[in-house]
C-alpha atoms as an extended CHARMM CRD file, in Angstrom:
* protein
*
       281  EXT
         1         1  UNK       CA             66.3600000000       90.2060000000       13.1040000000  PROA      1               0.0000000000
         2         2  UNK       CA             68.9730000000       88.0460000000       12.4210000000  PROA      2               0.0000000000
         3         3  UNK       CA             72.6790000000       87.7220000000       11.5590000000  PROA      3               0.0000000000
         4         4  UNK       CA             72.2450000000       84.6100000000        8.9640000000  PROA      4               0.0000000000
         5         5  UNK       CA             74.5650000000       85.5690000000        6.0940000000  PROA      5               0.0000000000
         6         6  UNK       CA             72.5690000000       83.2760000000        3.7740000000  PROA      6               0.0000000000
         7         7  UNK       CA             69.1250000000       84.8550000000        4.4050000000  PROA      7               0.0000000000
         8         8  UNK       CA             67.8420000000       85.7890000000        1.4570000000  PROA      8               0.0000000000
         9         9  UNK       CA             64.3890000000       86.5820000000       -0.2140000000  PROA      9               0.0000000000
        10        10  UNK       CA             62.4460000000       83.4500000000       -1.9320000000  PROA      10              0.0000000000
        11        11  UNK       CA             64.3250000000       80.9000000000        0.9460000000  PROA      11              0.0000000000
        12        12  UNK       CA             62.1130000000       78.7380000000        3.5590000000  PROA      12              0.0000000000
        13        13  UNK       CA             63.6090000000       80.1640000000        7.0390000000  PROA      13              0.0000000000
        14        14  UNK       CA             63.2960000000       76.9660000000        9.6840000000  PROA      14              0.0000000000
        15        15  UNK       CA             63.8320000000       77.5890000000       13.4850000000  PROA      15              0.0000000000
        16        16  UNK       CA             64.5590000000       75.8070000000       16.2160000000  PROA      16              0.0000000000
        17        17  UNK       CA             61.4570000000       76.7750000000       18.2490000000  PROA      17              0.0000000000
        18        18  UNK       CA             58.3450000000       75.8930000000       15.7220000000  PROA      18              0.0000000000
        19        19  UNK       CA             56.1300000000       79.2500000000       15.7320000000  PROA      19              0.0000000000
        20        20  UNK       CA             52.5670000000       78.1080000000       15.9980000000  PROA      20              0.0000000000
        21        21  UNK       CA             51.4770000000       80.1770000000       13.0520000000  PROA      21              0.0000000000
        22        22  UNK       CA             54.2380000000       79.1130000000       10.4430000000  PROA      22              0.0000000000
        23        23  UNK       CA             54.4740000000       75.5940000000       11.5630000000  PROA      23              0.0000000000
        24        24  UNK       CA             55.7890000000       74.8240000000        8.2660000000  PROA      24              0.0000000000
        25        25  UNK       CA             58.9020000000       77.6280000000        8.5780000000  PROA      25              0.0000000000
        26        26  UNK       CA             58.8920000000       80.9260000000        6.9130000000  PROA      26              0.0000000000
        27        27  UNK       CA             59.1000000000       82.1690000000        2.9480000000  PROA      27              0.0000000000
        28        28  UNK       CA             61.6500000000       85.3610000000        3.1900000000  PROA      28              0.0000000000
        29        29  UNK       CA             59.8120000000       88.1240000000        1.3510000000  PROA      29              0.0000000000
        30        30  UNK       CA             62.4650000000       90.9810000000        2.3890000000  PROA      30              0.0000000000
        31        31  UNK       CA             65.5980000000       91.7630000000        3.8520000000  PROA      31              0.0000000000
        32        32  UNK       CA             67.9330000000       94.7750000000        4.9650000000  PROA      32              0.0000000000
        33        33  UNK       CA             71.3410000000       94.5170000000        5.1640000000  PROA      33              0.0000000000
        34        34  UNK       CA             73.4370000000       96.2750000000        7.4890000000  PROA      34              0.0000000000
        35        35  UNK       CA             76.5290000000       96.5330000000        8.9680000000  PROA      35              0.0000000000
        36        36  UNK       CA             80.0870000000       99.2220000000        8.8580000000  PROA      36              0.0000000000
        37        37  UNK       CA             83.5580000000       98.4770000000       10.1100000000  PROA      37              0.0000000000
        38        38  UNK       CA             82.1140000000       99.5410000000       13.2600000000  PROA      38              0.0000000000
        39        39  UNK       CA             79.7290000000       97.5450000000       13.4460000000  PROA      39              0.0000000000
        40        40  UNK       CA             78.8810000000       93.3680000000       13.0220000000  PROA      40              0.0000000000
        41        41  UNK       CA             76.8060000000       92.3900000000        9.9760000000  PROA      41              0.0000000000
        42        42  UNK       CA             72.8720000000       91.8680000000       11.0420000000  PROA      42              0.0000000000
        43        43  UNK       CA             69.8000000000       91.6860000000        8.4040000000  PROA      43              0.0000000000
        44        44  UNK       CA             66.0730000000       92.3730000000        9.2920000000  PROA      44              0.0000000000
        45        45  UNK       CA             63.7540000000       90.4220000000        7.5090000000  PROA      45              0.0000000000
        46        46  UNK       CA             59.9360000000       90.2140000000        6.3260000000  PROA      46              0.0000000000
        47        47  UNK       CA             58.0130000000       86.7170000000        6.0930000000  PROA      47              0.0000000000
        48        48  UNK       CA             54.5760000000       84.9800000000        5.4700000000  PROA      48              0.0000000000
        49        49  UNK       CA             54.1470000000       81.2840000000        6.5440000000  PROA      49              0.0000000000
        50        50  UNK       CA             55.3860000000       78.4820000000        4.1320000000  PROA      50              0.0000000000
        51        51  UNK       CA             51.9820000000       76.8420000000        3.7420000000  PROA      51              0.0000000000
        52        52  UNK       CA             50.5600000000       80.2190000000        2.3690000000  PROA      52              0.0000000000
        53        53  UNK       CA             50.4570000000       80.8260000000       -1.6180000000  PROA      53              0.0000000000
        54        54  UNK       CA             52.8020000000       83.8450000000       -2.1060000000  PROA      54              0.0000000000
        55        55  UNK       CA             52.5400000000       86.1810000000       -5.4290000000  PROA      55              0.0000000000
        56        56  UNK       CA             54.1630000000       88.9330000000       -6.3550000000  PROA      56              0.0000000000
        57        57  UNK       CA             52.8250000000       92.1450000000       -6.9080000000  PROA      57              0.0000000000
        58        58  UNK       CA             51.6300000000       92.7200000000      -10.5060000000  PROA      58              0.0000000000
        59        59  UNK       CA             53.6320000000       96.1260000000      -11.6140000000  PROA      59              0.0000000000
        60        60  UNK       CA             52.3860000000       96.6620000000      -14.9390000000  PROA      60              0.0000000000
        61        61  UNK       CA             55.0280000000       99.7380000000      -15.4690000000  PROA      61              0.0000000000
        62        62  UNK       CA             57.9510000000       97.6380000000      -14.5060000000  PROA      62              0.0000000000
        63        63  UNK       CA             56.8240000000       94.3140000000      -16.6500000000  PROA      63              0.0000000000
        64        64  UNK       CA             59.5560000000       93.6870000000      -19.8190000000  PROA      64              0.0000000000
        65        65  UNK       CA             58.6650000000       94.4470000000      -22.9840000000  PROA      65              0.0000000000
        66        66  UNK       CA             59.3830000000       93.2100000000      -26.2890000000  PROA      66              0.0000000000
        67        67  UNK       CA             58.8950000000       95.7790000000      -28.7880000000  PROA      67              0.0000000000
        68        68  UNK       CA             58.5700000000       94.4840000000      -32.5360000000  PROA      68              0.0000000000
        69        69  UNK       CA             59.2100000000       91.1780000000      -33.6340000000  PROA      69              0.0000000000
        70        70  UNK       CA             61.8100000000       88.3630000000      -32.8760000000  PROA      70              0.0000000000
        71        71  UNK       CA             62.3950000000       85.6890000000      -36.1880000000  PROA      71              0.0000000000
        72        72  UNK       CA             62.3510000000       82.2270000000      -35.3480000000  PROA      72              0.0000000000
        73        73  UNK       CA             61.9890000000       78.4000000000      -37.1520000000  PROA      73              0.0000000000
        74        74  UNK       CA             59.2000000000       76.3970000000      -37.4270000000  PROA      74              0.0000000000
        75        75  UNK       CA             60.6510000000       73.0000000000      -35.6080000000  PROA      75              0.0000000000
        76        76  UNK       CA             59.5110000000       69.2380000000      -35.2810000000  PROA      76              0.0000000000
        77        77  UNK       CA             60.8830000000       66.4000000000      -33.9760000000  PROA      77              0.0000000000
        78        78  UNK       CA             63.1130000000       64.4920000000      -37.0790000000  PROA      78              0.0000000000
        79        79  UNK       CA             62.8220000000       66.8720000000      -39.7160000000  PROA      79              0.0000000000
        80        80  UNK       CA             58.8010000000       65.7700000000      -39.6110000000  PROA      80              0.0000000000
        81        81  UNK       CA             57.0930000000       65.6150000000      -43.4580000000  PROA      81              0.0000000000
        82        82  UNK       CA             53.9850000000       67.2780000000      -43.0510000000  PROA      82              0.0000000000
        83        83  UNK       CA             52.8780000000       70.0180000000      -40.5410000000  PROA      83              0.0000000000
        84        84  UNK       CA             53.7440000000       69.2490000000      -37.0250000000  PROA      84              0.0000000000
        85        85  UNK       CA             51.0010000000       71.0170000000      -34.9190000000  PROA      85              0.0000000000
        86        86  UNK       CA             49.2150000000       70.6030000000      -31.8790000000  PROA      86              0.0000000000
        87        87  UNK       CA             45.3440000000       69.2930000000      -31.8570000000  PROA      87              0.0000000000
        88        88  UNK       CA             44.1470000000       73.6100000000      -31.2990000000  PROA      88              0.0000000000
        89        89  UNK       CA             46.4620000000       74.2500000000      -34.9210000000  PROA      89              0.0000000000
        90        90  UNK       CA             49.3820000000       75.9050000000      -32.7300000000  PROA      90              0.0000000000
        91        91  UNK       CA             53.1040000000       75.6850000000      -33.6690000000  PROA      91              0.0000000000
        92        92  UNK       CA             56.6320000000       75.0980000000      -31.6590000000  PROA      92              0.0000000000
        93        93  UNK       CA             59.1270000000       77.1290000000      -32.9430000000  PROA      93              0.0000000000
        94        94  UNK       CA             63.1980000000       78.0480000000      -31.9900000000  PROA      94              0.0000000000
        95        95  UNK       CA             63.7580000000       81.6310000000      -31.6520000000  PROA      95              0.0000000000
        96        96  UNK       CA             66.6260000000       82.4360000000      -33.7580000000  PROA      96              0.0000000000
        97        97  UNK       CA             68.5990000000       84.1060000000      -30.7580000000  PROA      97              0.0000000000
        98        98  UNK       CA             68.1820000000       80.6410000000      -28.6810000000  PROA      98              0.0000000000
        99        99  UNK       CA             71.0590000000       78.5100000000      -28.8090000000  PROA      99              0.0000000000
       100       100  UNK       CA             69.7720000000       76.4670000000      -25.8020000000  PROA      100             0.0000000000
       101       101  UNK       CA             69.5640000000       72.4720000000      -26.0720000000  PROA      101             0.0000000000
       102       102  UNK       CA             65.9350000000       71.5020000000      -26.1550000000  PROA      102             0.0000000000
       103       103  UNK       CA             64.8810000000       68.5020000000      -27.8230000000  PROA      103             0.0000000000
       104       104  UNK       CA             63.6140000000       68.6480000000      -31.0990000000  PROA      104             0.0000000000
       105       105  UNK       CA             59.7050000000       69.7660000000      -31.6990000000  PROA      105             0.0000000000
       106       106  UNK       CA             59.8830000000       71.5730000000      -27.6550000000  PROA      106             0.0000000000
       107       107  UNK       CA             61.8920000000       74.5190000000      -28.0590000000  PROA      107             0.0000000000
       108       108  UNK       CA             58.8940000000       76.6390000000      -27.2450000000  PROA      108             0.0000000000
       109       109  UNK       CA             55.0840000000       76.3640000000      -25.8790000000  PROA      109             0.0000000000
       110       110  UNK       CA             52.5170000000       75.4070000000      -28.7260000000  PROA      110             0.0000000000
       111       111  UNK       CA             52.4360000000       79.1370000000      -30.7050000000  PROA      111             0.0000000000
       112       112  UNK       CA             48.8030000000       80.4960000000      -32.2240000000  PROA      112             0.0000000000
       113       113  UNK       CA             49.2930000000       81.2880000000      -35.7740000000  PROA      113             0.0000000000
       114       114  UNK       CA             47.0850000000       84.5350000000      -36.9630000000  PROA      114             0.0000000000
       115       115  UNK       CA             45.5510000000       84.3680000000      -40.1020000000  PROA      115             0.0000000000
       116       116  UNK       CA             43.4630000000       86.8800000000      -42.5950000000  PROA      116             0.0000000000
       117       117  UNK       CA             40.4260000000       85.4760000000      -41.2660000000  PROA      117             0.0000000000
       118       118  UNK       CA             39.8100000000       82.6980000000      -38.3250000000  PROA      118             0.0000000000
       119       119  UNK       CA             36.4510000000       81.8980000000      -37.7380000000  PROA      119             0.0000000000
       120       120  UNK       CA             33.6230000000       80.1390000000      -35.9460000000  PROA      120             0.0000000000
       121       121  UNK       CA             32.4280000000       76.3400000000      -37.3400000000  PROA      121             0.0000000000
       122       122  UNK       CA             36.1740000000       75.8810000000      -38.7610000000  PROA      122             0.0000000000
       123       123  UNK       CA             35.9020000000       78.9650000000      -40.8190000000  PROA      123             0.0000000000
       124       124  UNK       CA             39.1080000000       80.5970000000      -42.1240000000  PROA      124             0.0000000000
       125       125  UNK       CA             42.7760000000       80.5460000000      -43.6310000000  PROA      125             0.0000000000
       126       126  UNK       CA             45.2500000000       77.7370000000      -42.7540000000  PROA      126             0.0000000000
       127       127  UNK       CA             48.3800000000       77.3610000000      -44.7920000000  PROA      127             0.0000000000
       128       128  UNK       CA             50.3130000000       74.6500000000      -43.7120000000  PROA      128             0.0000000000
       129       129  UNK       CA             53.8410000000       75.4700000000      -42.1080000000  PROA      129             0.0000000000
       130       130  UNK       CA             56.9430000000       73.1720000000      -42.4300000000  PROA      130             0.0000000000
       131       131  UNK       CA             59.7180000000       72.3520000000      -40.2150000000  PROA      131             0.0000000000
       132       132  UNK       CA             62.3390000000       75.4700000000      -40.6510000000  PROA      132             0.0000000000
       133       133  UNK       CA             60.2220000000       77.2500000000      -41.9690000000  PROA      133             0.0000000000
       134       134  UNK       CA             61.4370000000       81.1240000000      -41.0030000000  PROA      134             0.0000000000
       135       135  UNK       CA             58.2700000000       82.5200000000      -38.8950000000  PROA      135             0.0000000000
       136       136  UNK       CA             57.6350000000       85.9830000000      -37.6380000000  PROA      136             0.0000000000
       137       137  UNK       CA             56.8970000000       86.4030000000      -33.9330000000  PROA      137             0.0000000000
       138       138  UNK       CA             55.1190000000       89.1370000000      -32.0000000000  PROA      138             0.0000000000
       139       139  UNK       CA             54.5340000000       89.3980000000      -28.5480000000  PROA      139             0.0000000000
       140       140  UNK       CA             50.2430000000       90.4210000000      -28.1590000000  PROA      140             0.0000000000
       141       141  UNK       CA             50.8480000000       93.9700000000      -25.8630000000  PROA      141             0.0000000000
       142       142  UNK       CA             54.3460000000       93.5130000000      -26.0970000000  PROA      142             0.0000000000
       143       143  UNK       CA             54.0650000000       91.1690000000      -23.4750000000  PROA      143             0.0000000000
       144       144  UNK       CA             57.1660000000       88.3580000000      -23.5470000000  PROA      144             0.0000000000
       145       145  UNK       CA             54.3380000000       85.8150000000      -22.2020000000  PROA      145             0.0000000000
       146       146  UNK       CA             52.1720000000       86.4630000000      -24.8140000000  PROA      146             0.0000000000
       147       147  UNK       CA             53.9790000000       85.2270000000      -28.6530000000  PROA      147             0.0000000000
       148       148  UNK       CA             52.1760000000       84.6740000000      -31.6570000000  PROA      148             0.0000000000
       149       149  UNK       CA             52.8850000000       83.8760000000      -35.4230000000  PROA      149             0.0000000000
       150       150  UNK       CA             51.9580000000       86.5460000000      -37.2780000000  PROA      150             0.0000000000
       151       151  UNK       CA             53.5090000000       85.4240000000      -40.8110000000  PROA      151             0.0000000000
       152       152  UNK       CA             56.8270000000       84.0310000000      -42.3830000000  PROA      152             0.0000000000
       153       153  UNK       CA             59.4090000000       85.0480000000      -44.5950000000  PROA      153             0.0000000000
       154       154  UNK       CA             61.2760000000       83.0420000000      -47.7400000000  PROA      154             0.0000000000
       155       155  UNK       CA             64.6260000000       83.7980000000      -47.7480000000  PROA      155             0.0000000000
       156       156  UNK       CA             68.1980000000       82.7960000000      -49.6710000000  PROA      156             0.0000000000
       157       157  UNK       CA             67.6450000000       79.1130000000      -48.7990000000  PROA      157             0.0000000000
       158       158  UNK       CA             63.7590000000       78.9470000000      -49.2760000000  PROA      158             0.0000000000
       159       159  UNK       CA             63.1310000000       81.3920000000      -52.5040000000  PROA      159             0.0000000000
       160       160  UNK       CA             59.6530000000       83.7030000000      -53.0250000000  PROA      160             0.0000000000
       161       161  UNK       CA             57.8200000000       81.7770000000      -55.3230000000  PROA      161             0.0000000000
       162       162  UNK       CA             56.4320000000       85.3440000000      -57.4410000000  PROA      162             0.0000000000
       163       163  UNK       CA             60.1360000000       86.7810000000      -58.7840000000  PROA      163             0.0000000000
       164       164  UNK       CA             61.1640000000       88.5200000000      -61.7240000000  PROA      164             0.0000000000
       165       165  UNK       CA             62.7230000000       85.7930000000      -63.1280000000  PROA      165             0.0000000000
       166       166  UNK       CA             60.5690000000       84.5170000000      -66.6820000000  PROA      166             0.0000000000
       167       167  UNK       CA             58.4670000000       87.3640000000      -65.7210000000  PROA      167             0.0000000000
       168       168  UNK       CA             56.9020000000       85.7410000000      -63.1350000000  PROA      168             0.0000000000
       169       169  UNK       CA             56.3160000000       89.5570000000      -61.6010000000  PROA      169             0.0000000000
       170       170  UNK       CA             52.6120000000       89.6590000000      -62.9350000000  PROA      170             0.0000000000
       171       171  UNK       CA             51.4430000000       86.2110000000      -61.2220000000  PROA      171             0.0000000000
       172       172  UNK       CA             49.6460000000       85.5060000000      -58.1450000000  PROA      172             0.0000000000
       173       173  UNK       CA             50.0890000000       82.0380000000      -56.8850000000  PROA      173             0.0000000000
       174       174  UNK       CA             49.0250000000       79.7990000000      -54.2400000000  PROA      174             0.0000000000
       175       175  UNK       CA             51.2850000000       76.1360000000      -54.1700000000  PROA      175             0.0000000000
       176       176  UNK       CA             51.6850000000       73.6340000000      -51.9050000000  PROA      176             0.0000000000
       177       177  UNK       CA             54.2770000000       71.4170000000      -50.7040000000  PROA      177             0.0000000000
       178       178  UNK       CA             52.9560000000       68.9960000000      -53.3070000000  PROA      178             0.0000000000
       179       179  UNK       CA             52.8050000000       70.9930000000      -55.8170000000  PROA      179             0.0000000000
       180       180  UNK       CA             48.9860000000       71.7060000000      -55.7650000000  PROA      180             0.0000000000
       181       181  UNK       CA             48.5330000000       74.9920000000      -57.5350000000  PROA      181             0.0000000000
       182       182  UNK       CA             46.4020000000       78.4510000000      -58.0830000000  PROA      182             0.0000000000
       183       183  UNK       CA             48.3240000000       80.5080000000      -60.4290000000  PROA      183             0.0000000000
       184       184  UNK       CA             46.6160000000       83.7860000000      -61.4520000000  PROA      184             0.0000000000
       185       185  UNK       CA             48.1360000000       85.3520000000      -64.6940000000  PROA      185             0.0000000000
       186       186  UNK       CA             47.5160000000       89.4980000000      -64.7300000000  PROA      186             0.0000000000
       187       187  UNK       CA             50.0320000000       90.0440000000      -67.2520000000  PROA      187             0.0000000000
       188       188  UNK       CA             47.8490000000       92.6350000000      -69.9660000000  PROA      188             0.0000000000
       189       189  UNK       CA             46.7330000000       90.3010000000      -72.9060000000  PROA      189             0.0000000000
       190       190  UNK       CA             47.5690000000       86.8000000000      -71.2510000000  PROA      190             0.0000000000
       191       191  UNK       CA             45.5830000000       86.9430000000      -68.7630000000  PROA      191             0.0000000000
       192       192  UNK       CA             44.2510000000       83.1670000000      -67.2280000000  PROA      192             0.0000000000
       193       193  UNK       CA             43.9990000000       81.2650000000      -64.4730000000  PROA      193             0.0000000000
       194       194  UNK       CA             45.1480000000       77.7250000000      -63.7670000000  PROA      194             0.0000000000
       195       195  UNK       CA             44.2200000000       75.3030000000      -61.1540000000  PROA      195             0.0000000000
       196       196  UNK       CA             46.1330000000       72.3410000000      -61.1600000000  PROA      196             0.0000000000
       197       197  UNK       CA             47.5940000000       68.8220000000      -59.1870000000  PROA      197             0.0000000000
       198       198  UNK       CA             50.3540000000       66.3990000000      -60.0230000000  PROA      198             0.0000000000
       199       199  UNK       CA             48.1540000000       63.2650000000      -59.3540000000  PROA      199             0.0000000000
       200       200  UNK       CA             46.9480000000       61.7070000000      -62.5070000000  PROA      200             0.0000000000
       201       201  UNK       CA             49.0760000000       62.9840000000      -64.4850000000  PROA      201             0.0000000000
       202       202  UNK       CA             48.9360000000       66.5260000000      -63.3780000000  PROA      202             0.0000000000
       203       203  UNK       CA             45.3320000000       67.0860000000      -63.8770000000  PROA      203             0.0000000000
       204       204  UNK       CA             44.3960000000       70.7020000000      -64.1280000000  PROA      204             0.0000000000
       205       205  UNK       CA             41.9960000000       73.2900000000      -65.5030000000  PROA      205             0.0000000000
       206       206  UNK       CA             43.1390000000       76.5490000000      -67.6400000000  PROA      206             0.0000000000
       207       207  UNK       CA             41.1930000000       79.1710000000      -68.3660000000  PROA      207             0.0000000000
       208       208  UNK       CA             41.8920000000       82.1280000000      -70.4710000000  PROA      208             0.0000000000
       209       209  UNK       CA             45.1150000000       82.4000000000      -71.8450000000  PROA      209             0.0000000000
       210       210  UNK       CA             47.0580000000       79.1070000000      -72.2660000000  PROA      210             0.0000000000
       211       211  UNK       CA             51.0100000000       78.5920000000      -72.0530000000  PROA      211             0.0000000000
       212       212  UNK       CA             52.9200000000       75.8690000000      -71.7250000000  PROA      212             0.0000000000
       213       213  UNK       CA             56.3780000000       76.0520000000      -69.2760000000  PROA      213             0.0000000000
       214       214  UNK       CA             58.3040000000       78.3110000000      -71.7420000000  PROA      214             0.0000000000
       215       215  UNK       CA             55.2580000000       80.8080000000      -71.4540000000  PROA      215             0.0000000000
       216       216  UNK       CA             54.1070000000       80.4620000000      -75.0050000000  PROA      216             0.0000000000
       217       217  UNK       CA             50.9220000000       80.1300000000      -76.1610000000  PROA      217             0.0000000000
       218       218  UNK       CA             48.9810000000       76.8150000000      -76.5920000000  PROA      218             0.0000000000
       219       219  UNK       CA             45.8230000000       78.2240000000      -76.8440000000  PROA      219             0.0000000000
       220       220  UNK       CA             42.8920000000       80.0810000000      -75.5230000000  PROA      220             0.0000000000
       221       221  UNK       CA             39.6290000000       79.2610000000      -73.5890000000  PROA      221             0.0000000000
       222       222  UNK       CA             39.1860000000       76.3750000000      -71.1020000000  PROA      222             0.0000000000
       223       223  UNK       CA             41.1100000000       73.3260000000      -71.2170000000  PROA      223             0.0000000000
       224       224  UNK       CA             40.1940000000       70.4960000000      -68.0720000000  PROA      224             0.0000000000
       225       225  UNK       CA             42.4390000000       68.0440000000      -68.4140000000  PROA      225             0.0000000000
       226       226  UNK       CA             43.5880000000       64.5700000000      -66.7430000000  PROA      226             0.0000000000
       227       227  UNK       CA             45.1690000000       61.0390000000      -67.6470000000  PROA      227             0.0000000000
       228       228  UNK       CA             42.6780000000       59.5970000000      -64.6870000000  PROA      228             0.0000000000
       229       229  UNK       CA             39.5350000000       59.2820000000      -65.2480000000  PROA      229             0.0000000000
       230       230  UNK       CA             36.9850000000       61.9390000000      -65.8280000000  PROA      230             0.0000000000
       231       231  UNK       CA             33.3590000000       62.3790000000      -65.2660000000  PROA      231             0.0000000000
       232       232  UNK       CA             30.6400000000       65.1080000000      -65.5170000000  PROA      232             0.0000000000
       233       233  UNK       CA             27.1270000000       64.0930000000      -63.4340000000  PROA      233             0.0000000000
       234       234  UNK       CA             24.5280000000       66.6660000000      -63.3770000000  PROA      234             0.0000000000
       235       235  UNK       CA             21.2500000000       65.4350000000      -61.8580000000  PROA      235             0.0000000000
       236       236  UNK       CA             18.7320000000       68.2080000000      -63.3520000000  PROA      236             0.0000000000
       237       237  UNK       CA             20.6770000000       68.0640000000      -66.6670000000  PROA      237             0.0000000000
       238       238  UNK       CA             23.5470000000       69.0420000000      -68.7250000000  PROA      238             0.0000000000
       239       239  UNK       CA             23.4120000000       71.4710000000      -71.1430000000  PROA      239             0.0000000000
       240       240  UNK       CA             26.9930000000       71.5260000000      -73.8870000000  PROA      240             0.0000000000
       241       241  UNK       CA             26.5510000000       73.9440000000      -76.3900000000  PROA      241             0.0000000000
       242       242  UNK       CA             29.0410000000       75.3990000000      -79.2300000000  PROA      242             0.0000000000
       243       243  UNK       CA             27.2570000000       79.0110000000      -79.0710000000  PROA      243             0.0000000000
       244       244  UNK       CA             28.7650000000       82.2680000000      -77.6400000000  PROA      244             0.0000000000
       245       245  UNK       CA             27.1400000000       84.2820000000      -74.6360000000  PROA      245             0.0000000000
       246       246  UNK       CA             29.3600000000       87.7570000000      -74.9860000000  PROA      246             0.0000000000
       247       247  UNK       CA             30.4470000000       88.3740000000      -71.3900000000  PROA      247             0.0000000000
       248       248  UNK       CA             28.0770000000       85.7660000000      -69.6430000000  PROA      248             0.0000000000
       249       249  UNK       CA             25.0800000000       87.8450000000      -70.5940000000  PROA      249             0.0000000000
       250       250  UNK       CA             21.4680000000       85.9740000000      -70.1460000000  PROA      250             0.0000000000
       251       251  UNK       CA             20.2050000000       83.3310000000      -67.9710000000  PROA      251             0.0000000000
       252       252  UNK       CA             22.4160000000       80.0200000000      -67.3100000000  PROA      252             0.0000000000
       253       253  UNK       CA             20.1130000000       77.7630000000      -68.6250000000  PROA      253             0.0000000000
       254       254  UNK       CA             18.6970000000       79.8590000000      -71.7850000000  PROA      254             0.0000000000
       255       255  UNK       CA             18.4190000000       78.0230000000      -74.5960000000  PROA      255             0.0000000000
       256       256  UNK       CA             16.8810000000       80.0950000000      -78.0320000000  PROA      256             0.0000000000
       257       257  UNK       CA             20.0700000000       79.2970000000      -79.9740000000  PROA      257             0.0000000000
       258       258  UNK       CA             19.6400000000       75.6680000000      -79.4390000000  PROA      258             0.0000000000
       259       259  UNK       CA             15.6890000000       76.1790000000      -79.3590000000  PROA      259             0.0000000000
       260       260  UNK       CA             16.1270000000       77.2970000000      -83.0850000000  PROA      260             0.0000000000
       261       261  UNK       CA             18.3240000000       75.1280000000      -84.5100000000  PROA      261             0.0000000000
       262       262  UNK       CA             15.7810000000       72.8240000000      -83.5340000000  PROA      262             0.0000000000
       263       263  UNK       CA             13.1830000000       74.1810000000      -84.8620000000  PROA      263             0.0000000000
       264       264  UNK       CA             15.3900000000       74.6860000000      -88.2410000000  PROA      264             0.0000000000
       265       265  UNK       CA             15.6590000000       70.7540000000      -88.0570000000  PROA      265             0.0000000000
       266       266  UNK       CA             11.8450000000       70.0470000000      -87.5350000000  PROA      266             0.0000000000
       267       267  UNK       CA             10.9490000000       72.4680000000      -90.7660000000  PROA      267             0.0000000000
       268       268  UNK       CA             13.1320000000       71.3820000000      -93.0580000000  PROA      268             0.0000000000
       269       269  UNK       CA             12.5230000000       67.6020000000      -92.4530000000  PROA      269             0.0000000000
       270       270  UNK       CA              8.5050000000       68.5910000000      -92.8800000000  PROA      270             0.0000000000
       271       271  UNK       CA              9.7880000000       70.2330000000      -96.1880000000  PROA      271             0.0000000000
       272       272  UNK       CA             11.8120000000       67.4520000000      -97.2410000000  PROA      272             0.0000000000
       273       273  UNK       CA              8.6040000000       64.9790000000      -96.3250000000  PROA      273             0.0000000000
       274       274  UNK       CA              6.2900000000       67.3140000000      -98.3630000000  PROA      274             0.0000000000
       275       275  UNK       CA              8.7740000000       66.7930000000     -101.0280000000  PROA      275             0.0000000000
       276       276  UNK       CA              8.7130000000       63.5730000000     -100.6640000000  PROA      276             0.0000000000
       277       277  UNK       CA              4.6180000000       63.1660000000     -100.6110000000  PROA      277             0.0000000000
       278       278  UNK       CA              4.2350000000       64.9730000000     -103.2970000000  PROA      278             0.0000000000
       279       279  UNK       CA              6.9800000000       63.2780000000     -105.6750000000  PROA      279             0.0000000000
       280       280  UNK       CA              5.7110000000       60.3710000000     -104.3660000000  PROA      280             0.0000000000
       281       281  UNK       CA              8.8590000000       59.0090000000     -103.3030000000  PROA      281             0.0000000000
């Protein structure tokens, strides 16, 4: 008991007379307050020795909770040009409702981002994300020690890249930073797929239905295409052949088209031998 107005819990109480089993003074864990006009101002108090670990008592019901999700922005320090991650894959972001001063790139603790799939032996999904880029946190059991990227959002300043605009609406598309690209066309008639890079002259390969940037046709099929150099190796052989296989029916490697033209070849220079023989040419 004590009248110490500045007693309070979390302080290191030292007295004058060292007690032999807190030689180190006291950690306050408690205190009552009391007094009344009537009566002078005195505190009783609760302790544990400084040189002993103190934790609180875990009270799951009374932990905060963060229900939902909280926006934030991908950050790095000067505006960095590629993603700026930790050696694990984890981000740093700035929650949107933080208008603290931290220095650039460690606004937060390194961030997990979940993916469709993450697996063992480097297995998975792992889209690069960019400095500002507008992320979407949750808290794992709504627990505010426990944040996670679960996805991002394009907004005003950083456009969808599927709109209605040129009727983009029936495309599914996959680009990079660079411009490294896996459009998927579903629009009935035109459908195609295109797989393309801006190195070497943006090399790329179309199949199905072909358009050039105003959408109109070019063609149909497969083009592969590149102003670098190109190359086709096949150690067990290449087989390039002008005849139709309806809907990939047969084996890959069948060959009784060109197996007959062939054979059309070897007859009719034996015919034009005979010929020959017998006109005594």
């Amino acid at each position: 008991e004590s009248n110490v107005l500045a007693l309070q819990a979390g302080r290191v109480l030292n007295l004058d007379t060292v007690l032999p089993d807190a030689p180190d003074g006291q950690v306050v864990i408690e205190v009552t307050h009391r007094g009344a006009r009537d009566r002078a101002y005195t505190n009783s108090y609760k302790a544990i020795p400084a040189n002993r670990r103190f934790r609180l008592q875990l009270e799951d019901a009374k932990w905060p909770k963060i229900a939902g999700t909280l926006s934030a922005r991908v950050t790095s320090p000067d505006n960095y040009k590629y993603a700026y991650l930790t050696a694990a894959g984890y981000y740093t972001v700035r929650f949107d409702v933080d208008f603290a001063d931290w220095p650039a790139g460690g606004e937060s603790v390194p961030l997990r981002l979940a993916k469709p799939f993450a697996g063992k032996l480097q297995t998975g999904f792992h889209f690069s994300a960019l400095d500002n880029d507008e992320a979407v946190i949750a808290f794992r059991d709504a627990d505010p020690d426990k944040p996670e990227i679960i996805g991002f959002h394009h907004h005003s300043q950083a456009r969808d890249l599927v709109t209605s605009d040129r009727r983009w609406l029936s495309r599914n598309v996959i680009r990079t930073q660079s411009n490294n690209k896996l459009r998927m066309e579903d629009w009935a008639g035109q459908e195609g797929v295109k797989l393309s890079t801006e190195h070497s002259g943006t090399s790329h390969l179309d199949l199905g239905y072909l358009v050039d940037e105003k959408l109109e046709r070019r063609g149909e099929g497969f083009e592969l295409r590149t102003s670098g150099h190109g190359v086709e190796r096949a150690g067990k052989g290449l087989h390039l052949t002008a005849y139709d296989r309806p809907g990939a029916s047969g084996k890959q490697l069948d060959m009784q088209e060109t197996i007959a033209q062939l054979e059309q070849a070897l007859a009719l220079a034996k015919s034009l031998g005979d010929a020959a023989r017998t006109a005594k040419a």
